[in-house]
N, CA, C and O of each residue as an XYZ file, in Angstrom:
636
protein
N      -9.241    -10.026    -24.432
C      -9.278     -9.675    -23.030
C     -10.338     -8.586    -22.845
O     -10.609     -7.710    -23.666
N     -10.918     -8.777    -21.598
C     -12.477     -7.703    -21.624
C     -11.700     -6.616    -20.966
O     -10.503     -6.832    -20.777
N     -12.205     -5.492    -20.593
C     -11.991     -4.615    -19.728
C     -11.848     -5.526    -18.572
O     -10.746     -6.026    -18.349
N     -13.003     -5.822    -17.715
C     -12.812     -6.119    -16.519
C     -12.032     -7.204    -16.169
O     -12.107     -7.561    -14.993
N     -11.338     -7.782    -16.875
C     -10.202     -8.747    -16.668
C      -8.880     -8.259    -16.826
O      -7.916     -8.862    -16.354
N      -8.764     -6.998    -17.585
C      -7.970     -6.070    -17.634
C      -7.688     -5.591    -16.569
O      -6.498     -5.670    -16.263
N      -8.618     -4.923    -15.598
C      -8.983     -3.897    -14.764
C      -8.623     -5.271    -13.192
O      -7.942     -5.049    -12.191
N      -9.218     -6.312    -13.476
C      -8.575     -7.028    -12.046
C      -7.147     -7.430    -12.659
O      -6.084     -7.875    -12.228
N      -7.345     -7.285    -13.114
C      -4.851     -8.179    -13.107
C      -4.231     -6.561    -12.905
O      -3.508     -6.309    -11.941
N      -4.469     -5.875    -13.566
C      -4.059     -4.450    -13.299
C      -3.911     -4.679    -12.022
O      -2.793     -4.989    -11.612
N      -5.455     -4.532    -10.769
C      -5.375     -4.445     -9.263
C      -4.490     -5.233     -8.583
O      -3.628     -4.920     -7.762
N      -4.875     -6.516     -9.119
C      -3.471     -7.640     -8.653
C      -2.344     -7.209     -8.521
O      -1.810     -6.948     -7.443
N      -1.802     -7.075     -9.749
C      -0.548     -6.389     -9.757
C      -0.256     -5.107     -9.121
O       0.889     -4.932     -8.704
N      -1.177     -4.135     -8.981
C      -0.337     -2.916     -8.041
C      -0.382     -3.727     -6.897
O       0.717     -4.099     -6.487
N      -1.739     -4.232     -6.048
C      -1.735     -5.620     -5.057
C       0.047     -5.798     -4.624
O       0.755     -5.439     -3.683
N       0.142     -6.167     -5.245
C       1.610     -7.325     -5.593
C       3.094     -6.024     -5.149
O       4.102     -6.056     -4.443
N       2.421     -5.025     -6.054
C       3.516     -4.289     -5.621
C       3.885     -3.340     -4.329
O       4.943     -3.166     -3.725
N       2.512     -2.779     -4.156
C       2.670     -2.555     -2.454
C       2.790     -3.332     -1.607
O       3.200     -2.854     -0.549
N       2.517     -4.812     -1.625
C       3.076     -5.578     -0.369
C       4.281     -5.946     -0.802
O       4.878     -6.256      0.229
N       5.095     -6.120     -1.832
C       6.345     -6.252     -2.038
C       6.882     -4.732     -1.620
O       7.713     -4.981     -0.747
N       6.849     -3.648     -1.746
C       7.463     -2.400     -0.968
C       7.519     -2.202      0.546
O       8.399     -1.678      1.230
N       6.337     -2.763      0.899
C       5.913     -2.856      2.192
C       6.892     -4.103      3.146
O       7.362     -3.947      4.274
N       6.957     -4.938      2.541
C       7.715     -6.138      2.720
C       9.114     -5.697      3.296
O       9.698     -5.841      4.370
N       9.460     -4.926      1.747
C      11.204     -4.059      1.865
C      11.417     -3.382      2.976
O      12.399     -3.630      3.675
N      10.447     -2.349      3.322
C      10.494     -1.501      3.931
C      10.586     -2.076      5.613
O      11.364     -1.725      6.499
N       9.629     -2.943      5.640
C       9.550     -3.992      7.232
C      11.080     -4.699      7.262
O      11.491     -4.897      8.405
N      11.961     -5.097      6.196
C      12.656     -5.662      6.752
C      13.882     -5.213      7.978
O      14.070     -4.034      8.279
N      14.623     -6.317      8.577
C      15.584     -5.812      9.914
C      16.985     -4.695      9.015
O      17.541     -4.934      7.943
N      17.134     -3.843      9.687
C      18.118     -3.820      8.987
C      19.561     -4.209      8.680
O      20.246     -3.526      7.919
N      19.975     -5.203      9.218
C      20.763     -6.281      8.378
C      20.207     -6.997      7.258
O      21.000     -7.672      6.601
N      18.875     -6.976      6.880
C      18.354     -8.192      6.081
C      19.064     -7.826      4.540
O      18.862     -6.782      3.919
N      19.796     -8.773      4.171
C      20.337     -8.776      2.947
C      21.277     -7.642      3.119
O      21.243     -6.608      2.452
N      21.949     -7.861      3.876
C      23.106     -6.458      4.356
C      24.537     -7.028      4.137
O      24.953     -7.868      4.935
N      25.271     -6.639      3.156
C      26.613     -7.300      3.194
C      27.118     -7.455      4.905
O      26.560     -7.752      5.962
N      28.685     -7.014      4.411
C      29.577     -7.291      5.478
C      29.741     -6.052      6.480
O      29.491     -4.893      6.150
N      30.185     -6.436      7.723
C      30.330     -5.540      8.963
C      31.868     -5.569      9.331
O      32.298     -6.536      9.961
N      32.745     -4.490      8.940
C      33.715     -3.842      9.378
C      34.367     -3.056     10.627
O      33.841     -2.144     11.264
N      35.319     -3.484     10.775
C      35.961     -2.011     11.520
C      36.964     -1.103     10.598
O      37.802     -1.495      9.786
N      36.598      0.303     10.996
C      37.407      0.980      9.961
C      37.843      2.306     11.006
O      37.046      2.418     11.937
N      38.745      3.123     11.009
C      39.450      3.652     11.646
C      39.773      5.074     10.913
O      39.926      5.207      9.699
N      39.853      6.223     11.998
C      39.744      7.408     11.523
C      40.873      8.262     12.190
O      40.352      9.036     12.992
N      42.275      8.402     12.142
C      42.664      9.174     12.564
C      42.698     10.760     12.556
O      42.961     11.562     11.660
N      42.314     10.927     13.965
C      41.964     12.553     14.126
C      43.271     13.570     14.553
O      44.365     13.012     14.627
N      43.229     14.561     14.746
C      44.192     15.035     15.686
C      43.774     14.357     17.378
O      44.684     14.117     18.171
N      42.902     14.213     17.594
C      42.480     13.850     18.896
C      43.117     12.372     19.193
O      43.412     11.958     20.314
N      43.274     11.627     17.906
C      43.186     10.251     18.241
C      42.822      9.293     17.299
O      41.841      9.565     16.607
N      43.432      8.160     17.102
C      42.205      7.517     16.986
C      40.521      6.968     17.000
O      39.989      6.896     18.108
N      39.841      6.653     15.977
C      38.598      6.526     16.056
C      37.720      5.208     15.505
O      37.333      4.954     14.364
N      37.604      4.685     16.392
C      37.019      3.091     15.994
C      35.596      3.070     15.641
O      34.746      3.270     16.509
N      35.126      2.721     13.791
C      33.733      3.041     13.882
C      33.132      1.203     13.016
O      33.572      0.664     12.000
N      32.394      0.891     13.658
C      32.163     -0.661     12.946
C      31.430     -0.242     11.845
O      30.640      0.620     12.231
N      31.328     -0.433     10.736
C      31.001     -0.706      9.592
C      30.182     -1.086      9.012
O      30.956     -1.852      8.438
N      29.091     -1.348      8.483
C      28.471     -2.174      7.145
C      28.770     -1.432      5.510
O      28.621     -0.241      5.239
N      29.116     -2.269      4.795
C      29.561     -2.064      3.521
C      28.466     -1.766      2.732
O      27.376     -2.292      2.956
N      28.660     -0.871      1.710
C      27.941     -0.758      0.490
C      28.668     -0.739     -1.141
O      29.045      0.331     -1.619
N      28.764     -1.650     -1.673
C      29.811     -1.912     -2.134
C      29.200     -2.621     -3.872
O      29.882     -2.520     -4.892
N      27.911     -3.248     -3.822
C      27.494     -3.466     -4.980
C      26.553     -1.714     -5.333
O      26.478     -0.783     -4.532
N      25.831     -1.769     -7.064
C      24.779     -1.143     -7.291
C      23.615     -0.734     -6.160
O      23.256      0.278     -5.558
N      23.176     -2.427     -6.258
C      21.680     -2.449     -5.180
C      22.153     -1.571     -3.604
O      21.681     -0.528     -3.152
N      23.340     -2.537     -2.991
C      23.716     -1.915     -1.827
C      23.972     -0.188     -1.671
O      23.597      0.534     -0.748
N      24.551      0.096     -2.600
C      24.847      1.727     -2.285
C      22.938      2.261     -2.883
O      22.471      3.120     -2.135
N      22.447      2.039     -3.475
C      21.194      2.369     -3.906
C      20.291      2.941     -2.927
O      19.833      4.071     -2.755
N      20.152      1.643     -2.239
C      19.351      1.281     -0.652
C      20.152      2.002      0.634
O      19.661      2.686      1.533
N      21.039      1.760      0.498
C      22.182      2.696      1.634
C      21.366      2.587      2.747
O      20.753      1.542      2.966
N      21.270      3.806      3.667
C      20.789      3.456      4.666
C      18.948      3.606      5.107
O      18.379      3.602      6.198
N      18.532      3.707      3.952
C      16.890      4.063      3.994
C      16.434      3.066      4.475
O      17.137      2.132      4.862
N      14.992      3.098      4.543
C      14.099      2.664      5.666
C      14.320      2.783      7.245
O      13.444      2.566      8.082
N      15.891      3.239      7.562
C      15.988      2.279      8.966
C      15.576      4.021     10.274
O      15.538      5.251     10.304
N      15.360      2.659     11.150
C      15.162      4.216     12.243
C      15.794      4.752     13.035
O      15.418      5.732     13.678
N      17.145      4.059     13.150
C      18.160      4.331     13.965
C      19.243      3.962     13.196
O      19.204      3.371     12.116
N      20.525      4.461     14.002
C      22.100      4.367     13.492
C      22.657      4.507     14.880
O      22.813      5.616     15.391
N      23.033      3.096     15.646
C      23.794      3.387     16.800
C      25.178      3.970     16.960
O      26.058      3.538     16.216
N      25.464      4.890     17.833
C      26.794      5.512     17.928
C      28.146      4.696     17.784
O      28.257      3.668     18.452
N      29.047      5.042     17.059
C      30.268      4.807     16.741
C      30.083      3.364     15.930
O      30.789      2.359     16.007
N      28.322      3.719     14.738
C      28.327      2.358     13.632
C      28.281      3.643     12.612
O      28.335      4.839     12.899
N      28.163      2.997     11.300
C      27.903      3.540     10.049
C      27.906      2.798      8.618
O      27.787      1.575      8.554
N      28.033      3.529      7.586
C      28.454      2.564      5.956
C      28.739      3.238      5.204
O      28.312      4.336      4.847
N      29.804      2.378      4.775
C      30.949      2.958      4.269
C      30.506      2.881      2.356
O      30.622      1.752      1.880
N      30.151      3.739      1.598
C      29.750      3.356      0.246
C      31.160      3.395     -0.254
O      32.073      4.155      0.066
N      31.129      2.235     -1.260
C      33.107      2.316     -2.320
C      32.294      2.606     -3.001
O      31.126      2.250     -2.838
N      32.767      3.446     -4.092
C      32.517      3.753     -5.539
C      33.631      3.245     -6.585
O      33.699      3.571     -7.770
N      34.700      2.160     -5.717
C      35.605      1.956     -6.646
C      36.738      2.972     -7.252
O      37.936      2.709     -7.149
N      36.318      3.995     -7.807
C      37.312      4.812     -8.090
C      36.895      6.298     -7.897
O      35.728      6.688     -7.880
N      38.177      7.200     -7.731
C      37.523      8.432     -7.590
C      36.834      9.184     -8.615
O      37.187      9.113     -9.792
N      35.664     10.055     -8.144
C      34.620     10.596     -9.011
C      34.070     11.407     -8.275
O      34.132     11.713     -7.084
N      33.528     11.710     -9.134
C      32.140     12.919     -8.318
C      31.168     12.505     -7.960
O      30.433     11.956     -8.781
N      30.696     12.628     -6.280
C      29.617     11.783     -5.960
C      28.659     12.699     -5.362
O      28.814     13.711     -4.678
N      27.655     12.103     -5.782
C      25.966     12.999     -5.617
C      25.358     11.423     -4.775
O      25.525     10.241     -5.076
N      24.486     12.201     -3.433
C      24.133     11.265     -2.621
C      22.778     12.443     -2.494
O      22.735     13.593     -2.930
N      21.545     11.521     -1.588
C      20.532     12.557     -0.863
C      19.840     11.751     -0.329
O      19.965     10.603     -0.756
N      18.947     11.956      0.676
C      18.323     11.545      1.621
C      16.601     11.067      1.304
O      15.730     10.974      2.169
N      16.490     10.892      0.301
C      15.007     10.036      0.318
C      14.949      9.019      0.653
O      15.899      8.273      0.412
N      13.509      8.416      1.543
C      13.435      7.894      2.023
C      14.206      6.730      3.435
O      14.009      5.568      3.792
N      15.265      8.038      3.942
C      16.420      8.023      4.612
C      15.731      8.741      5.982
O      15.791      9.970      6.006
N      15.091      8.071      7.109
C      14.578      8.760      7.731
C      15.321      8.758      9.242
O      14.598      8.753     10.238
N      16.663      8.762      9.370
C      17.572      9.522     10.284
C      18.481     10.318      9.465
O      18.812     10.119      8.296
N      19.014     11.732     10.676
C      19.569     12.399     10.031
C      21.393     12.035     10.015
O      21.658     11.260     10.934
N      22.319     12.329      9.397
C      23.374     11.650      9.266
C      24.528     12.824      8.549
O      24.360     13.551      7.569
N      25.381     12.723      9.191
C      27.081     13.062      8.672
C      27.815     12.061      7.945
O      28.125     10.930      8.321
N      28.078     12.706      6.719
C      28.664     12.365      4.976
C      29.791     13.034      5.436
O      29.842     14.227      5.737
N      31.177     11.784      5.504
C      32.392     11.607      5.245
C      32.590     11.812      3.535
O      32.052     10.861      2.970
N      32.963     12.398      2.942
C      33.998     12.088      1.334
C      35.266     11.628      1.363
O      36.080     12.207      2.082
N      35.590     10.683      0.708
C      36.955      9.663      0.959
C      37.900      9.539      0.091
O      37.983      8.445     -0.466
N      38.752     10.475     -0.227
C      39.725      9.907     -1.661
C      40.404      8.136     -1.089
O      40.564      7.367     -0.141
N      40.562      8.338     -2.375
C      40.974      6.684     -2.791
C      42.410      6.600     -1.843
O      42.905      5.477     -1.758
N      42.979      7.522     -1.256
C      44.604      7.836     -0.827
C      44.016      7.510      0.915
O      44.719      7.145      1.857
N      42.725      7.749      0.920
C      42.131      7.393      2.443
C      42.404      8.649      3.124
O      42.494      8.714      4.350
N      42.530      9.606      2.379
C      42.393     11.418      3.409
C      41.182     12.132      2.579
O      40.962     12.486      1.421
N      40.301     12.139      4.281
C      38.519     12.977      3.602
C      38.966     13.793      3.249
O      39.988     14.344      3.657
N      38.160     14.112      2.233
C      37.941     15.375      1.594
C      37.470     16.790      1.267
O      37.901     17.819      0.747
N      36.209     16.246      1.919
C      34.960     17.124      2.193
C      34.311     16.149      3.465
O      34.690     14.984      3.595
N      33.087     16.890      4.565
C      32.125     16.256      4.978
C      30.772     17.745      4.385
O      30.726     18.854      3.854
N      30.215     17.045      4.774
C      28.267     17.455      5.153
C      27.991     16.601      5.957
O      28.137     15.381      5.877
N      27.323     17.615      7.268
C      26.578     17.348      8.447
C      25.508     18.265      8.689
O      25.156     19.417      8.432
N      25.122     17.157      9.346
C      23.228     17.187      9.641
C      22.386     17.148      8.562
O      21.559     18.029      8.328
N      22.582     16.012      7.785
C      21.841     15.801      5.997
C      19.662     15.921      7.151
O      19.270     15.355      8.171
N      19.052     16.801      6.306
C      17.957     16.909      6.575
C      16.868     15.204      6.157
O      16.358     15.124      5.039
N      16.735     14.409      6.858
C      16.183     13.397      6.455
C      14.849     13.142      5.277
O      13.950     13.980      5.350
N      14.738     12.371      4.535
C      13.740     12.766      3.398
C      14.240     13.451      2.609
O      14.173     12.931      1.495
N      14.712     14.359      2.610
C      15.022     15.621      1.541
C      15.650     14.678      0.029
O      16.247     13.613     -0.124
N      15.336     15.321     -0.519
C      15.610     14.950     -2.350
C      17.100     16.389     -2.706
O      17.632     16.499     -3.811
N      17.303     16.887     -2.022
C      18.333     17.763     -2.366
C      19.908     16.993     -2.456
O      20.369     16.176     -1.659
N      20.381     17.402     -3.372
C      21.535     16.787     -4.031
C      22.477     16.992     -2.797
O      22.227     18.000     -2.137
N      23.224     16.431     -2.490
C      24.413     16.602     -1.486
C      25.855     15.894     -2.428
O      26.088     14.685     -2.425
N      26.728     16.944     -3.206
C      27.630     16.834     -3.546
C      28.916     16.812     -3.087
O      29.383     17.873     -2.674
N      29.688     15.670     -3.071
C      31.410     15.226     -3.064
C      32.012     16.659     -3.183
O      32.789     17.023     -2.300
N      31.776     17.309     -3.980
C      32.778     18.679     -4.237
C      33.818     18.428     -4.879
O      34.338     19.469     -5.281
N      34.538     17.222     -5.254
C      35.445     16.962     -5.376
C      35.501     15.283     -5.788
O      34.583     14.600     -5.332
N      36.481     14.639     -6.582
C      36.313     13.291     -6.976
C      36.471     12.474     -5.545
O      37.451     12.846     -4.899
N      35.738     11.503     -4.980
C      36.239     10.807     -4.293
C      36.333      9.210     -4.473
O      36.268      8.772     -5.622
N      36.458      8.462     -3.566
C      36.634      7.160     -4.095
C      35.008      6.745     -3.308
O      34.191      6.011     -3.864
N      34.772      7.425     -1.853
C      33.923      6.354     -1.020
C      33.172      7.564     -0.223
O      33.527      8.739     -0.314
N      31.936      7.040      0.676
C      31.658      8.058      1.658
C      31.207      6.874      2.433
O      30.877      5.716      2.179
N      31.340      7.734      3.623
C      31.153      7.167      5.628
C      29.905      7.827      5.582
O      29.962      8.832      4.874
N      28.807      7.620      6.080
C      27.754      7.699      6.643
C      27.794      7.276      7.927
O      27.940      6.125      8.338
N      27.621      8.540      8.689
C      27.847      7.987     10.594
C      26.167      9.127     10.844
O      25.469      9.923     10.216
N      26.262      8.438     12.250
C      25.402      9.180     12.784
C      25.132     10.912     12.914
O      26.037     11.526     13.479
N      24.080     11.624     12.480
C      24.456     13.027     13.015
C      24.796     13.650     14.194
O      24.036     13.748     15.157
N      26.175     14.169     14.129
C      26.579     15.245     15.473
C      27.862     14.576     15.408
O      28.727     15.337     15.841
N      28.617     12.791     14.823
C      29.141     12.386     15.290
C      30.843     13.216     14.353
O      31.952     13.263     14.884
N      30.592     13.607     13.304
C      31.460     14.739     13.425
C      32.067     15.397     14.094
O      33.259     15.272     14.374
N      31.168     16.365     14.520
C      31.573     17.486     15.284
C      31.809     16.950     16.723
O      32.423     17.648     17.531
N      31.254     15.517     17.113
C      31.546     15.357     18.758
C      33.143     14.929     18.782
O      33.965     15.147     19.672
N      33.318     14.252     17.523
C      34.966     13.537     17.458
C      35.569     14.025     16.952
O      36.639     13.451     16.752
N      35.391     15.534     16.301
C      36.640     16.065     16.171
C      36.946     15.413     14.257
O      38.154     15.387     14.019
N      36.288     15.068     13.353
C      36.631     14.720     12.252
C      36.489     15.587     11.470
O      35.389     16.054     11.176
N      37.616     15.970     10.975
C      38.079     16.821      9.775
C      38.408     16.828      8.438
O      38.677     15.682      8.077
N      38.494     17.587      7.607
C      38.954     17.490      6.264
C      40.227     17.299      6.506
O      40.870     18.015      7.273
N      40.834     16.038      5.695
C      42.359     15.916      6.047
C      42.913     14.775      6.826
O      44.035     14.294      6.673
N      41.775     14.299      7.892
C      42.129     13.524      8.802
C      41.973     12.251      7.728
O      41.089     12.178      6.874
N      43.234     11.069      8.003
C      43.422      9.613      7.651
C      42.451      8.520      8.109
O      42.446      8.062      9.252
N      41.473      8.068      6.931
C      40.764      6.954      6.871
C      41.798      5.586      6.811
O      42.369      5.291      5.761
N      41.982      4.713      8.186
C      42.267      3.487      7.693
C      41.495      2.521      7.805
O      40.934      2.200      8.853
N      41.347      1.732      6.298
C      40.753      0.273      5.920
C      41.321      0.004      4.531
O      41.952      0.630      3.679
N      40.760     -1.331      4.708
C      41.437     -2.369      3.673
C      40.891     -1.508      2.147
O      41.502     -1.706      1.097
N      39.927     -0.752      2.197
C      39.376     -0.089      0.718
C      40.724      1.192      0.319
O      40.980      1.536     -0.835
N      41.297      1.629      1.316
C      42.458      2.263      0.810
C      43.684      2.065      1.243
O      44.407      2.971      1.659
N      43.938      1.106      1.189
C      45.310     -0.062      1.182
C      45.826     -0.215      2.215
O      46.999     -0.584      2.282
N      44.953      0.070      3.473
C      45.281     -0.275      4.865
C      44.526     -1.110      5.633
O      44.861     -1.354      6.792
Protein backbone atom coordinates (compact mmCIF):
# COMPACT_ATOMS: atom_id res chain seq x y z
CA UNK A 1 0.00 0.00 0.00
CA UNK A 2 1.58 3.53 -1.06
CA UNK A 3 1.17 6.42 1.15
CA UNK A 4 -1.28 8.06 -0.98
CA UNK A 5 -3.70 5.25 -0.99
CA UNK A 6 -3.20 5.19 2.59
CA UNK A 7 -3.83 8.85 2.96
CA UNK A 8 -7.27 8.66 0.62
CA UNK A 9 -9.07 5.61 2.56
CA UNK A 10 -7.89 7.33 5.76
CA UNK A 11 -10.06 10.64 4.22
CA UNK A 12 -12.85 8.32 3.20
CA UNK A 13 -13.21 7.02 6.28
CA UNK A 14 -13.18 10.13 8.60
CA UNK A 15 -15.62 11.17 5.26
CA UNK A 16 -17.81 8.32 6.47
CA UNK A 17 -17.66 9.24 9.93
CA UNK A 18 -18.77 12.78 10.06
CA UNK A 19 -21.71 12.22 7.89
CA UNK A 20 -22.63 9.25 9.95
CA UNK A 21 -22.50 11.74 13.26
CA UNK A 22 -24.08 14.29 11.37
CA UNK A 23 -26.79 11.91 10.23
CA UNK A 24 -27.32 11.02 14.25
CA UNK A 25 -27.39 14.23 15.23
CA UNK A 26 -30.23 15.41 12.30
CA UNK A 27 -32.31 12.72 13.36
CA UNK A 28 -36.31 13.47 14.79
CA UNK A 29 -36.28 12.89 18.10
CA UNK A 30 -38.32 9.85 18.30
CA UNK A 31 -36.06 8.25 15.65
CA UNK A 32 -35.15 4.91 17.11
CA UNK A 33 -36.82 6.00 20.44
CA UNK A 34 -38.30 3.16 22.47
CA UNK A 35 -41.62 3.39 24.17
CA UNK A 36 -43.86 6.44 25.37
CA UNK A 37 -45.41 6.22 28.85
CA UNK A 38 -47.49 7.75 31.36
CA UNK A 39 -45.99 7.82 34.71
CA UNK A 40 -47.30 9.63 37.74
CA UNK A 41 -45.88 11.63 40.60
CA UNK A 42 -47.58 12.08 43.70
CA UNK A 43 -46.97 15.44 45.34
CA UNK A 44 -48.37 16.96 48.39
CA UNK A 45 -50.18 19.19 45.86
CA UNK A 46 -51.55 16.31 43.93
CA UNK A 47 -51.17 14.29 41.53
CA UNK A 48 -48.86 14.68 38.47
CA UNK A 49 -49.29 13.31 34.97
CA UNK A 50 -45.92 13.31 32.99
CA UNK A 51 -45.83 11.19 29.45
CA UNK A 52 -42.77 9.42 29.14
CA UNK A 53 -40.16 8.03 26.73
CA UNK A 54 -38.12 5.16 28.14
CA UNK A 55 -34.49 4.61 28.41
CA UNK A 56 -34.12 1.33 29.31
CA UNK A 57 -31.37 -0.48 27.06
CA UNK A 58 -27.24 0.54 27.16
CA UNK A 59 -27.53 2.56 23.76
CA UNK A 60 -30.89 4.24 25.02
CA UNK A 61 -29.75 5.58 28.44
CA UNK A 62 -26.26 6.48 26.61
CA UNK A 63 -27.99 8.85 24.05
CA UNK A 64 -30.68 9.97 26.65
CA UNK A 65 -31.78 13.08 25.74
CA UNK A 66 -28.84 14.72 23.57
CA UNK A 67 -29.02 16.26 20.38
CA UNK A 68 -32.63 17.42 20.90
CA UNK A 69 -33.75 21.14 21.18
CA UNK A 70 -36.65 21.04 23.07
CA UNK A 71 -38.52 18.99 25.90
CA UNK A 72 -42.26 19.89 25.87
CA UNK A 73 -43.92 20.58 29.27
CA UNK A 74 -45.32 17.82 31.37
CA UNK A 75 -42.95 15.14 28.79
CA UNK A 76 -39.66 13.61 29.89
CA UNK A 77 -37.40 10.03 30.24
CA UNK A 78 -37.44 8.01 32.51
CA UNK A 79 -33.70 6.07 32.59
CA UNK A 80 -34.17 2.23 34.59
CA UNK A 81 -30.94 1.17 35.70
CA UNK A 82 -32.61 -2.00 36.76
CA UNK A 83 -31.39 -2.05 40.18
CA UNK A 84 -30.43 0.33 42.78
CA UNK A 85 -26.90 1.94 42.51
CA UNK A 86 -25.07 4.87 42.31
CA UNK A 87 -25.79 6.91 39.39
CA UNK A 88 -23.49 9.48 37.66
CA UNK A 89 -25.30 11.29 34.69
CA UNK A 90 -24.01 14.84 32.82
CA UNK A 91 -24.96 16.90 30.19
CA UNK A 92 -22.74 16.60 27.03
CA UNK A 93 -23.94 17.18 24.17
CA UNK A 94 -27.44 17.68 25.92
CA UNK A 95 -28.35 21.04 24.67
CA UNK A 96 -31.59 21.88 26.88
CA UNK A 97 -31.39 22.52 30.33
CA UNK A 98 -33.29 19.88 32.57
CA UNK A 99 -34.40 18.66 36.23
CA UNK A 100 -32.91 15.06 37.42
CA UNK A 101 -35.52 13.14 39.43
CA UNK A 102 -33.41 10.07 41.50
CA UNK A 103 -35.78 7.07 41.91
CA UNK A 104 -35.37 4.22 44.42
CA UNK A 105 -36.54 1.00 43.20
CA UNK A 106 -39.56 1.39 46.22
CA UNK A 107 -40.69 4.44 43.68
CA UNK A 108 -39.93 7.35 46.53
CA UNK A 109 -37.26 10.12 44.91
CA UNK A 110 -34.52 10.43 46.51
CA UNK A 111 -32.57 13.19 45.57
CA UNK A 112 -33.32 15.82 42.55
CA UNK A 113 -30.78 18.36 40.69
CA UNK A 114 -32.25 21.26 38.92
CA UNK A 115 -31.27 23.46 36.29
CA UNK A 116 -28.41 20.80 34.93
CA UNK A 117 -26.19 23.57 32.92
CA UNK A 118 -26.50 22.20 29.24
CA UNK A 119 -23.16 20.85 27.58
CA UNK A 120 -21.41 20.71 30.77
CA UNK A 121 -19.20 17.43 31.32
CA UNK A 122 -19.61 17.87 35.19
CA UNK A 123 -20.61 14.75 36.99
CA UNK A 124 -24.15 15.08 38.46
CA UNK A 125 -24.40 12.40 41.18
CA UNK A 126 -27.53 10.10 42.60
CA UNK A 127 -26.08 10.74 46.16
CA UNK A 128 -27.45 7.78 46.98
CA UNK A 129 -28.25 4.15 45.26
CA UNK A 130 -31.14 4.52 43.04
CA UNK A 131 -32.95 2.33 40.72
CA UNK A 132 -33.96 5.13 37.79
CA UNK A 133 -33.93 8.95 36.99
CA UNK A 134 -36.86 11.32 35.39
CA UNK A 135 -35.46 13.83 33.25
CA UNK A 136 -38.24 16.62 32.89
CA UNK A 137 -37.96 19.89 31.69
CA UNK A 138 -36.06 22.74 33.69
CA UNK A 139 -38.15 24.76 36.34
CA UNK A 140 -40.61 21.81 36.14
CA UNK A 141 -39.64 20.91 39.70
CA UNK A 142 -39.95 23.74 41.41
CA UNK A 143 -43.29 24.84 39.35
CA UNK A 144 -45.02 21.37 40.65
CA UNK A 145 -44.03 21.25 43.79
CA UNK A 146 -41.73 17.82 43.46
CA UNK A 147 -39.93 16.74 46.33
CA UNK A 148 -37.62 14.38 47.96
CA UNK A 149 -40.02 11.80 49.25
CA UNK A 150 -42.83 12.34 46.98
CA UNK A 151 -44.29 8.69 45.31
CA UNK A 152 -43.29 7.77 41.72
CA UNK A 153 -46.11 5.61 40.20
CA UNK A 154 -45.26 3.19 37.17
CA UNK A 155 -45.08 -0.19 36.15
CA UNK A 156 -40.87 0.08 36.78
CA UNK A 157 -41.74 0.16 40.56
CA UNK A 158 -44.55 -2.22 40.85
CA UNK A 159 -47.28 0.15 40.10
Amino acid sequence: MTLASFAAGWRAHALWLVLACAALALQPATAGAASFEKLTIVTKAGPLSIDIEMAVTPAERSKGLMYRAELAANTGMLFDFGVDQPVYMWMKNTYIPLDMVFIRSDGRVASITTDTVPLSTATISSGVPVKAVLELPAGTVRAKGIAVGDRVEHRLFGG
